[in-house]
N, C-alpha and C positions, 0 to 999 in steps of 0.2 A: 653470535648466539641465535637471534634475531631469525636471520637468512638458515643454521642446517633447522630449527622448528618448522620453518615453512617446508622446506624440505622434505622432512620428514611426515609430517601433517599430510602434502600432497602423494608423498609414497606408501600412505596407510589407505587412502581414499581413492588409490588408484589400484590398489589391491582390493577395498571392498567393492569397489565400480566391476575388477574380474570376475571377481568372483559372485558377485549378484546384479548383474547388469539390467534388472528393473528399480532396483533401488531404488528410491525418491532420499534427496539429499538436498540439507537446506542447512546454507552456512548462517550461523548467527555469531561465533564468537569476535568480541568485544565491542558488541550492538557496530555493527558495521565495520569495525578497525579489519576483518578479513575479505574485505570486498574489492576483490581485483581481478585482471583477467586470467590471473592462473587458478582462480581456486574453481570462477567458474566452467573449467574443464573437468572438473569432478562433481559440481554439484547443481542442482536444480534450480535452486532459490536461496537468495541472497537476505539478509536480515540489516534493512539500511542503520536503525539504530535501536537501540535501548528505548529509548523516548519514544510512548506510543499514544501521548498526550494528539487527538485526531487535529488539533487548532495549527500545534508546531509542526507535527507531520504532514502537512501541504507545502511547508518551502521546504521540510529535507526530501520528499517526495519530488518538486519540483528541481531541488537541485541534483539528485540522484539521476531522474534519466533525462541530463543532459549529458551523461556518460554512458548509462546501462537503459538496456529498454524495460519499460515497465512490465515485462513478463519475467522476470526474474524478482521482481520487487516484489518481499512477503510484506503484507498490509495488516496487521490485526485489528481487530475492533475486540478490546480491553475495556474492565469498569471505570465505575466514575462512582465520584471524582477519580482523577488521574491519582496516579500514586506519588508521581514525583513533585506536580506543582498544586494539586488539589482543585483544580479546574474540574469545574461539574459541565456536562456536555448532552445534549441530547444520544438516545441509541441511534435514533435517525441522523445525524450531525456524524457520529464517530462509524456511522457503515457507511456513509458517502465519499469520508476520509477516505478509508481502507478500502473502498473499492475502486482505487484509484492502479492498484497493484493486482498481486493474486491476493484475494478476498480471504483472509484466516478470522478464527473466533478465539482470543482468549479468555475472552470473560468468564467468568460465573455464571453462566446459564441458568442454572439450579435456584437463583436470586432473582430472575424475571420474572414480570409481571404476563400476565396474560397477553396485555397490552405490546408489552414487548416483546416476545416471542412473535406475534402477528405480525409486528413492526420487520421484526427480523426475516422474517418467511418470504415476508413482500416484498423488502430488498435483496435477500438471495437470488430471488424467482428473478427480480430485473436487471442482478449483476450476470446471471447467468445468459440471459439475454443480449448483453453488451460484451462479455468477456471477450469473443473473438476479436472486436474492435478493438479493445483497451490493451488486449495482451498482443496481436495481430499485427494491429490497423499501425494509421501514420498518425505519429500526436504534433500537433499542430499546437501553438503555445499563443491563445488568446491574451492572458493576461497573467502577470508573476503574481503569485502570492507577498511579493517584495517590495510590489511598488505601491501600494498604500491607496490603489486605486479605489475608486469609489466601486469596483464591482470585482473588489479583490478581498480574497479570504482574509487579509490582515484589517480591514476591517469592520468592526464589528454591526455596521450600518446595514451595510447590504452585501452581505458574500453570497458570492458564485464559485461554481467550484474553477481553480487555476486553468485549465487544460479544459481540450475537446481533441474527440478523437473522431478519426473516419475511417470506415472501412476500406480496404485495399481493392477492394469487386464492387462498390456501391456508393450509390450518391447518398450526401449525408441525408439524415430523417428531415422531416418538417417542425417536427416536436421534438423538446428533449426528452429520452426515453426513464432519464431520474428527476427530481425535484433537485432543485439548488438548494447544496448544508447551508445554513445560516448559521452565522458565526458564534459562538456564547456570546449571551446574554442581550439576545436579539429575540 
Protein backbone atom coordinates (compact mmCIF):
# COMPACT_ATOMS: atom_id res chain seq x y z
CA UNK A 1 0.00 0.00 0.00
CA UNK A 2 2.89 1.85 1.43
CA UNK A 3 5.17 1.78 -1.84
CA UNK A 4 1.86 2.43 -5.07
CA UNK A 5 1.26 6.01 -2.44
CA UNK A 6 4.79 6.95 -3.00
CA UNK A 7 4.25 6.14 -6.32
CA UNK A 8 1.62 7.88 -6.98
CA UNK A 9 2.52 11.03 -4.79
CA UNK A 10 5.85 11.15 -7.09
CA UNK A 11 3.67 10.88 -10.36
CA UNK A 12 1.33 13.75 -9.23
CA UNK A 13 4.61 15.94 -8.47
CA UNK A 14 6.21 15.04 -11.60
CA UNK A 15 3.17 16.20 -13.47
CA UNK A 16 3.00 19.49 -11.56
CA UNK A 17 7.15 19.82 -11.85
CA UNK A 18 5.75 19.61 -16.17
CA UNK A 19 3.58 21.59 -16.04
CA UNK A 20 4.92 24.48 -13.85
CA UNK A 21 8.59 24.00 -13.95
CA UNK A 22 9.29 27.29 -11.58
CA UNK A 23 7.35 25.90 -8.87
CA UNK A 24 8.97 26.10 -5.51
CA UNK A 25 8.11 22.63 -3.65
CA UNK A 26 8.66 21.90 -0.19
CA UNK A 27 7.95 18.37 1.21
CA UNK A 28 6.79 18.33 4.78
CA UNK A 29 4.37 15.36 5.12
CA UNK A 30 4.81 13.38 8.37
CA UNK A 31 7.41 16.23 9.78
CA UNK A 32 10.21 14.44 7.96
CA UNK A 33 8.69 10.68 7.52
CA UNK A 34 8.91 11.80 3.46
CA UNK A 35 12.46 12.68 3.42
CA UNK A 36 14.28 10.64 0.83
CA UNK A 37 16.21 10.79 -2.36
CA UNK A 38 13.24 10.13 -4.46
CA UNK A 39 10.97 12.78 -3.37
CA UNK A 40 13.79 15.20 -3.57
CA UNK A 41 13.70 14.97 -7.33
CA UNK A 42 10.43 16.85 -7.23
CA UNK A 43 10.88 18.98 -4.62
CA UNK A 44 12.88 21.96 -3.41
CA UNK A 45 12.84 21.68 0.48
CA UNK A 46 12.52 19.22 2.73
CA UNK A 47 10.72 19.45 6.24
CA UNK A 48 13.17 17.41 8.72
CA UNK A 49 10.42 17.37 11.51
CA UNK A 50 7.31 18.40 13.13
CA UNK A 51 9.31 19.53 16.22
CA UNK A 52 10.29 23.13 15.77
CA UNK A 53 11.21 23.48 19.41
CA UNK A 54 14.92 25.60 18.16
CA UNK A 55 16.88 23.69 21.47
CA UNK A 56 15.77 19.99 19.92
CA UNK A 57 16.20 21.16 16.45
CA UNK A 58 20.12 21.47 16.60
CA UNK A 59 20.77 17.56 16.88
CA UNK A 60 17.75 16.63 14.35
CA UNK A 61 19.41 19.52 12.31
CA UNK A 62 22.80 18.01 12.97
CA UNK A 63 21.81 14.55 12.40
CA UNK A 64 19.79 15.44 9.19
CA UNK A 65 22.68 16.67 7.03
CA UNK A 66 24.94 13.94 7.78
CA UNK A 67 22.61 12.59 4.99
CA UNK A 68 21.08 15.73 3.02
CA UNK A 69 22.87 19.10 2.68
CA UNK A 70 21.75 21.77 4.61
CA UNK A 71 20.23 23.65 1.44
CA UNK A 72 17.27 21.58 1.30
CA UNK A 73 16.66 21.75 5.14
CA UNK A 74 13.35 24.19 5.79
CA UNK A 75 14.47 25.76 9.39
CA UNK A 76 11.44 27.82 11.01
CA UNK A 77 11.62 30.08 13.75
CA UNK A 78 8.03 29.36 15.44
CA UNK A 79 6.45 31.01 18.89
CA UNK A 80 7.28 30.47 22.29
CA UNK A 81 6.80 28.81 24.28
CA UNK A 82 7.07 25.77 21.92
CA UNK A 83 3.86 24.25 21.41
CA UNK A 84 4.91 20.80 22.03
CA UNK A 85 7.15 20.94 25.11
CA UNK A 86 6.38 24.55 26.36
CA UNK A 87 10.05 25.61 26.44
CA UNK A 88 10.26 29.48 26.31
CA UNK A 89 13.24 30.50 24.02
CA UNK A 90 14.71 33.68 23.17
CA UNK A 91 13.64 35.23 19.15
CA UNK A 92 17.33 35.54 18.92
CA UNK A 93 18.08 31.85 20.27
CA UNK A 94 15.13 30.18 17.98
CA UNK A 95 16.56 32.45 14.52
CA UNK A 96 20.07 31.26 15.23
CA UNK A 97 18.38 27.65 15.34
CA UNK A 98 16.70 27.98 12.06
CA UNK A 99 19.21 29.66 10.37
CA UNK A 100 20.99 26.81 10.36
CA UNK A 101 18.84 25.51 7.17
CA UNK A 102 16.87 27.82 4.74
CA UNK A 103 15.79 30.43 7.04
CA UNK A 104 11.44 30.28 7.28
CA UNK A 105 9.20 32.36 9.76
CA UNK A 106 6.31 30.70 11.22
CA UNK A 107 5.48 32.72 13.98
CA UNK A 108 3.00 35.13 14.72
CA UNK A 109 4.51 38.24 13.68
CA UNK A 110 1.40 40.33 14.32
CA UNK A 111 2.51 39.24 18.33
CA UNK A 112 5.91 41.02 18.17
CA UNK A 113 7.30 43.44 19.96
CA UNK A 114 8.98 46.31 18.55
CA UNK A 115 11.91 44.81 20.08
CA UNK A 116 11.47 41.82 18.22
CA UNK A 117 10.80 42.72 14.78
CA UNK A 118 14.42 44.64 15.00
CA UNK A 119 15.79 41.57 16.51
CA UNK A 120 14.39 39.73 13.47
CA UNK A 121 15.39 42.41 10.67
CA UNK A 122 19.09 42.16 12.02
CA UNK A 123 19.20 38.52 11.80
CA UNK A 124 17.60 38.23 8.27
CA UNK A 125 20.08 41.16 7.14
CA UNK A 126 23.00 38.57 8.53
CA UNK A 127 21.49 35.27 7.47
CA UNK A 128 21.20 36.66 4.17
CA UNK A 129 24.88 37.58 4.38
CA UNK A 130 26.01 33.87 5.23
CA UNK A 131 23.32 31.93 3.22
CA UNK A 132 25.75 31.33 0.30
CA UNK A 133 28.01 29.61 3.04
CA UNK A 134 25.47 27.69 4.93
CA UNK A 135 23.43 26.53 1.78
CA UNK A 136 26.73 26.46 -0.63
CA UNK A 137 29.79 26.14 1.55
CA UNK A 138 31.42 22.78 3.17
CA UNK A 139 30.08 22.24 6.91
CA UNK A 140 32.72 21.27 8.83
CA UNK A 141 31.29 19.69 12.13
CA UNK A 142 33.16 21.40 15.12
CA UNK A 143 31.35 19.99 17.79
CA UNK A 144 27.81 17.58 18.07
CA UNK A 145 25.05 18.93 19.73
CA UNK A 146 25.24 15.22 21.34
CA UNK A 147 28.15 15.26 23.09
CA UNK A 148 27.29 17.23 26.22
CA UNK A 149 30.35 19.24 25.49
CA UNK A 150 31.07 22.09 27.41
CA UNK A 151 30.59 24.36 24.08
CA UNK A 152 27.81 22.30 23.01
CA UNK A 153 24.24 23.39 22.48
CA UNK A 154 22.97 20.56 24.95
CA UNK A 155 24.26 22.29 27.32
CA UNK A 156 22.73 24.85 28.89
CA UNK A 157 26.02 26.65 30.35
CA UNK A 158 27.56 27.86 27.49
CA UNK A 159 26.15 26.82 23.83
CA UNK A 160 27.62 27.47 20.69
CA UNK A 161 25.94 26.93 17.85
CA UNK A 162 26.99 22.81 16.59
CA UNK A 163 28.53 23.42 13.04
CA UNK A 164 30.67 26.09 11.06
CA UNK A 165 30.64 26.57 7.63
CA UNK A 166 33.21 27.85 5.03
CA UNK A 167 32.91 29.21 2.00
CA UNK A 168 33.85 27.13 -1.16
CA UNK A 169 35.97 30.57 -2.90
CA UNK A 170 37.14 32.05 0.60
CA UNK A 171 39.03 31.87 3.56
CA UNK A 172 37.09 31.58 6.50
CA UNK A 173 36.21 35.33 8.28
CA UNK A 174 38.32 36.54 11.39
CA UNK A 175 35.08 37.06 13.32
CA UNK A 176 32.05 35.23 13.55
CA UNK A 177 29.60 36.95 11.30
CA UNK A 178 26.35 35.77 14.02
CA UNK A 179 26.47 35.71 17.98
CA UNK A 180 26.39 32.28 19.56
CA UNK A 181 22.27 31.06 20.53
CA UNK A 182 22.63 30.53 24.15
CA UNK A 183 21.02 27.63 25.31
CA UNK A 184 17.44 28.24 27.63
CA UNK A 185 17.73 29.52 30.62
CA UNK A 186 21.23 30.95 30.13
Amino acid sequence: MYVEFTRNLYAILAELRQRHPKIEIESCSGGGGRVDLGILRYTDEVWPSDNTDPFDRLTQQDGFTYAYAPQIMMAWVTDSPHWLNHRATSLSYRMLSAMQGSLGIGANISRWSDEDTATARRLIAAYHQVQPTIVQGDLYRLISPRDGSEFSATNPSAATAPSRWSSPSSTPPRKPPLPHPQAPGT
